[in-house]
C-alpha positions as CSV (number, residue, x, y, z in Angstrom):
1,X,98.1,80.2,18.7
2,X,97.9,76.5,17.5
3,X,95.2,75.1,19.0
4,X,95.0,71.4,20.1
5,X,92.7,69.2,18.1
6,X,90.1,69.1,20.6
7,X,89.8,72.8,21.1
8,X,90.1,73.3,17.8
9,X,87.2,71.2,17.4
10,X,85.5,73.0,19.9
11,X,86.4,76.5,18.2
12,X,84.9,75.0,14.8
13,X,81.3,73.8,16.3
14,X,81.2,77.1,18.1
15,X,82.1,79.5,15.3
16,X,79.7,77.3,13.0
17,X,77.0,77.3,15.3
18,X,77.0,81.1,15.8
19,X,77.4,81.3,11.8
20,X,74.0,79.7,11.5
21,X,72.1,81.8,14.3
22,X,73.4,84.5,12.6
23,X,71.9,83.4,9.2
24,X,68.7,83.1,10.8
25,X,68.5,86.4,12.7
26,X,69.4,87.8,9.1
27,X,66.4,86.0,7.9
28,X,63.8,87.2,10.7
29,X,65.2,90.9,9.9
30,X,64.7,90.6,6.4
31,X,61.2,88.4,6.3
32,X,59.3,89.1,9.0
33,X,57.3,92.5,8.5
34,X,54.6,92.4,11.0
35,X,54.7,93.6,14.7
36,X,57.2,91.6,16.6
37,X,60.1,92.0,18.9
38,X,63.4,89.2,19.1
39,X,65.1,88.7,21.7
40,X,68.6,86.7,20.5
41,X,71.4,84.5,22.8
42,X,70.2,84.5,26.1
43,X,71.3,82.7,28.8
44,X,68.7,82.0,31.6
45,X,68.1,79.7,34.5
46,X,65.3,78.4,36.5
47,X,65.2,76.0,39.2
48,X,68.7,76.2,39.3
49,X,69.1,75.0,36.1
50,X,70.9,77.1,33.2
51,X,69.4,76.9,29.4
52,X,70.2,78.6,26.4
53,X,67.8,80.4,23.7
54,X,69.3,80.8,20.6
55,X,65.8,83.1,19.4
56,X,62.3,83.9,20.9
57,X,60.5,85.7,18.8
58,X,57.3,87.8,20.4
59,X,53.8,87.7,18.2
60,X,51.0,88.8,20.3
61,X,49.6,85.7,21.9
62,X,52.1,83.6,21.1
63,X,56.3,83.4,22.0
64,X,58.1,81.3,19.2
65,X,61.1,79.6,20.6
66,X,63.7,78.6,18.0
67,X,66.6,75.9,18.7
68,X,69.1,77.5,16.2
69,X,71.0,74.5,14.0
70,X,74.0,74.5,11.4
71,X,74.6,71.0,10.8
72,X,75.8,69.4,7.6
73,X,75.9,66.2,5.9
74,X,73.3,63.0,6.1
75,X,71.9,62.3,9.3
76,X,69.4,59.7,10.6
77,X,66.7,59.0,13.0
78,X,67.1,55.4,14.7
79,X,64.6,54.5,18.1
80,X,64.4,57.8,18.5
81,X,68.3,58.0,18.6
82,X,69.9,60.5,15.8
83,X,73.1,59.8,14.1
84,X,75.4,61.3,11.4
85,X,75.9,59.0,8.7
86,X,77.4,56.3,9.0
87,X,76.6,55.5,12.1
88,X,77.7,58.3,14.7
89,X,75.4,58.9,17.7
90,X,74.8,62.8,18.6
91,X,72.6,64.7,21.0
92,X,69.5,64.3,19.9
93,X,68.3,68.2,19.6
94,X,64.8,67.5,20.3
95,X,65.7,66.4,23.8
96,X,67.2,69.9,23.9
97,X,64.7,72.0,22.7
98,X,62.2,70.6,25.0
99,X,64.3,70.8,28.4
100,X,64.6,74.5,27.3
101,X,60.7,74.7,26.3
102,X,60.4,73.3,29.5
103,X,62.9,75.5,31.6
104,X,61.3,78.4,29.9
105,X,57.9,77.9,30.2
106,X,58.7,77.1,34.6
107,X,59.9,80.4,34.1
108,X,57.1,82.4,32.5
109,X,55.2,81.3,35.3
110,X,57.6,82.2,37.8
111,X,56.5,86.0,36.1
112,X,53.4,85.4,36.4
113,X,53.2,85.1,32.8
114,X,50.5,82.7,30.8
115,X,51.5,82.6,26.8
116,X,51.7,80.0,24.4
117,X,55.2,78.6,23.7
118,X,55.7,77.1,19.7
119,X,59.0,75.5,19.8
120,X,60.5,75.1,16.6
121,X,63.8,73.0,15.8
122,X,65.3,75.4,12.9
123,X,68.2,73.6,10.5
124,X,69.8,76.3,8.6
125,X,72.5,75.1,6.6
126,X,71.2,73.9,2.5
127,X,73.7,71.0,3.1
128,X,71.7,69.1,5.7
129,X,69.3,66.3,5.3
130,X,67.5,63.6,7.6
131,X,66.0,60.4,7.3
132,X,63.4,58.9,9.2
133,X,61.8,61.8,10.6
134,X,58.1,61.8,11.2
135,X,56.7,65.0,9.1
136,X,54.8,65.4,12.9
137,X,58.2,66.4,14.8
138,X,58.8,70.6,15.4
139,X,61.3,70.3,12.4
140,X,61.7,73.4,9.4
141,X,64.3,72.3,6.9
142,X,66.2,74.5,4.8
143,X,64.2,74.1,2.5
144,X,60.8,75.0,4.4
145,X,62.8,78.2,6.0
146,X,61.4,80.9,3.5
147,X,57.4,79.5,3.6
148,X,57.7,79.0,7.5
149,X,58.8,83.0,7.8
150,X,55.8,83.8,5.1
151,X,53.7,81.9,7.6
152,X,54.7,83.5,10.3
153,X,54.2,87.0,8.3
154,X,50.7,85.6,7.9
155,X,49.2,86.4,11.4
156,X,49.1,90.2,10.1
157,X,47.2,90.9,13.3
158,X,49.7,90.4,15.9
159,X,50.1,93.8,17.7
160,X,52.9,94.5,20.1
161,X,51.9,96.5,23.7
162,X,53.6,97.1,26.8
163,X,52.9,93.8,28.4
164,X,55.5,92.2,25.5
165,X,57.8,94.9,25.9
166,X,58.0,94.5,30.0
167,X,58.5,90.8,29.6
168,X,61.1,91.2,26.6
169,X,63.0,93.5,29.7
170,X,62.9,91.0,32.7
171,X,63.7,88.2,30.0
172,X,67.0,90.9,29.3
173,X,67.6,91.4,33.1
174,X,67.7,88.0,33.4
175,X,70.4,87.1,30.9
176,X,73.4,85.5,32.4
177,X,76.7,87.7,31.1
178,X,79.2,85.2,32.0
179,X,78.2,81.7,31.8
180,X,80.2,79.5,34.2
181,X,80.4,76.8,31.7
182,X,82.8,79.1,29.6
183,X,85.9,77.4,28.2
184,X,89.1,78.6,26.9
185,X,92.3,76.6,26.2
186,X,95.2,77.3,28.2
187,X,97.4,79.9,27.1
188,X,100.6,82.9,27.6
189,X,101.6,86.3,26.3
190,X,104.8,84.4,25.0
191,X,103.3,81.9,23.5
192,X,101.0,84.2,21.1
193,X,101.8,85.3,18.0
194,X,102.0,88.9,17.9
195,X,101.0,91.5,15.7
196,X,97.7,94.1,14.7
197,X,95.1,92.1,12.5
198,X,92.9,93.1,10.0
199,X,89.9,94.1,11.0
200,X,88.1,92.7,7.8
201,X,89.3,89.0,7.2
202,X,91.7,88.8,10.7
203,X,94.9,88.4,8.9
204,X,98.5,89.5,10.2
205,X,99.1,93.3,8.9
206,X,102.9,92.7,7.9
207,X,103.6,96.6,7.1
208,X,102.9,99.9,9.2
209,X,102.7,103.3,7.8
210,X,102.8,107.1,9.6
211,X,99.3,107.0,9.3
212,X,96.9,103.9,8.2
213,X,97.7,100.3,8.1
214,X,96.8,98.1,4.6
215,X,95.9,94.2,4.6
216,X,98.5,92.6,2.1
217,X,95.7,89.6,2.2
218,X,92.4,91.8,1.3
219,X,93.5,95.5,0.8
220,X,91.7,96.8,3.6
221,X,92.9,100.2,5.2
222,X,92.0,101.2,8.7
223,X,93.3,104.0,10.6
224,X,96.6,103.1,12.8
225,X,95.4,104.9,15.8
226,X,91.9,102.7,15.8
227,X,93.8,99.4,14.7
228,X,96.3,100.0,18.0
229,X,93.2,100.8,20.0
230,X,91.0,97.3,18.9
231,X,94.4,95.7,19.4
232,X,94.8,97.0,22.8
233,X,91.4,95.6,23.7
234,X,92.1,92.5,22.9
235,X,95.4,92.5,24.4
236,X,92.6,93.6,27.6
237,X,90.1,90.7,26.7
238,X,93.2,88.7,26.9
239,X,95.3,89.5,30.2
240,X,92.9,91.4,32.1
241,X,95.6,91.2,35.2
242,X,98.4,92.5,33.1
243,X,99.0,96.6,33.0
244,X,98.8,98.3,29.5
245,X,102.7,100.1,29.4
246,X,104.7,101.3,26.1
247,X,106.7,97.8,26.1
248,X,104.1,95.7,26.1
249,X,101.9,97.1,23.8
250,X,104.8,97.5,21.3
251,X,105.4,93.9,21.7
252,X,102.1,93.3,21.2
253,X,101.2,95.6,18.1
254,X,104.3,94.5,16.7
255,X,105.4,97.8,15.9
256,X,108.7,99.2,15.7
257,X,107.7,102.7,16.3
258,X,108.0,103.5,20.2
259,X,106.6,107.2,19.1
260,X,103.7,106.2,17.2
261,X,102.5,103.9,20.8
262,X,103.1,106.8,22.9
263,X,101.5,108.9,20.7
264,X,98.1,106.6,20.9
265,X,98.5,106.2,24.7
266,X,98.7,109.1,25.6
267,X,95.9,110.8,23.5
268,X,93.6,108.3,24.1
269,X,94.1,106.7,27.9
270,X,94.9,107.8,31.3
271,X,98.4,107.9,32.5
272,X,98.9,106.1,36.1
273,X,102.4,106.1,38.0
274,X,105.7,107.6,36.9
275,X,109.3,106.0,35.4
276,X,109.0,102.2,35.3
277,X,105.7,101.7,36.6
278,X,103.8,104.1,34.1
279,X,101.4,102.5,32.7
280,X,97.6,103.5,30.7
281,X,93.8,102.5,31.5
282,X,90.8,104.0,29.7
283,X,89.5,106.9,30.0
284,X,87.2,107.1,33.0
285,X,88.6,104.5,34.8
């Protein structure tokens, strides 16, 4: 669908923000070599106050939080206000990371749990720069990512025991699934554009086969039964109040073929009902 300006907006800081956590989980995976265990995305609350950890990542005496960002551009410090250039105020993320420090460390002790926190504000992307920073502030530039994560590889005697791995758990246990503060734009079935897409770079597929299905836009090939299947998900994801039948998932595959969706339904989901109000679920549902 076409997205208004302001959730497409939204969609772009999201996707962009997730883009650089990404980049730096990559990074811990592929740097840090010494005991350790992350713990990625959670969602926690404490004093009735939700925060989010983009990484924590668990040495032995210490937790290192990380405040994940993917900005771009020239930005400035002002009175302790930050702003893109030219003069655009924005969060200040230091305010951030230390009401989450803050959260987070209430919460430790709600555990029981006495460990140093290191907070670390982490900017990812080789395209940011900031002036007026004090060299004091719990800042690693894009530049400083690779000797921070040898640094950190340093402490060769951090050991991991069960006391890291029982807190890593109730940290898990505690992760909110659906945060409240989710938004979506509005939408309908009719107002979607249909159709299976790639399961490499997302585009349309514009021509079926018997058998496989092939990306004019990449060249990838995935099987037709599993493209129908991730389709049907999302078709799922979607409408979770709407019943999977033939129609609709025709409709929605963009298929011509009524065999090939019966064929797929019915080898791979649960029949319900009879005549006009058959319809599928998953199997074991």
């Amino acid at each position: 669908m076409k997205l208004l300006e302001a959730d497409l907006s939204y969609f772009n800081y999201l996707e962009k923000g997730f883009a650089g956590e990404k980049k730096f989980d990559n990074m811990i995976k592929e740097h840090i070599s010494i005991e350790h265990i992350v713990l990625n995305d959670l969602l926690l609350e404490h004093n009735n106050t939700k925060f989010q950890i983009d990484s924590l990542l668990f040495l032995s005496n210490t937790i290192h939080f990380f405040e994940i960002k993917n900005n771009e551009g020239d930005y400035y410090i002002d009175n302790d206000l930050w702003y893109k250039s030219p003069k655009k105020e924005i969060k200040n993320p230091l305010h951030q990371l230390k009401r989450s420090t803050t959260l987070l460390r209430g919460l430790l002790q709600e555990l029981r749990i006495n460990t140093q926190i290191v907070e670390h504000l982490v900017f990812v992307n080789p395209e940011f720069h900031l002036y007026n920073a004090s060299m004091y502030l719990p800042i690693t530039y894009p530049t400083q990512l690779n000797r921070m994560m040898d640094k950190l590889n340093s402490l060769n005697n951090s050991k991991i025991n069960e006391n890291h791995i029982k807190l890593a758990n109730q940290l898990l246990n505690l992760h909110i699934k659906e945060p409240s503060y989710f938004r979506l734009p509005d939408y309908t079935f009719d107002q979607l554009t249909k159709g299976i897409t790639c399961a490499n770079c997302d585009a349309f597929i514009e021509r079926y086969q018997k058998t496989t299905i092939r990306c004019n836009h990449c060249g990838f090939k995935e099987n037709i039964t599993n493209a129908v299947i991730r389709s049907i998900d999302e078709f799922s994801l979607l409408f979770p109040d709407r019943k999977i039948t033939k129609n609709t998932i025709q409709e929605w595959c963009k298929i011509a073929s009524h065999k090939t969706i019966k064929r797929i339904l019915t080898s791979n989901y649960k029949q319900l009902g009879k005549s006009v109000s058959t319809h599928y679920v998953k199997q074991g549902n």
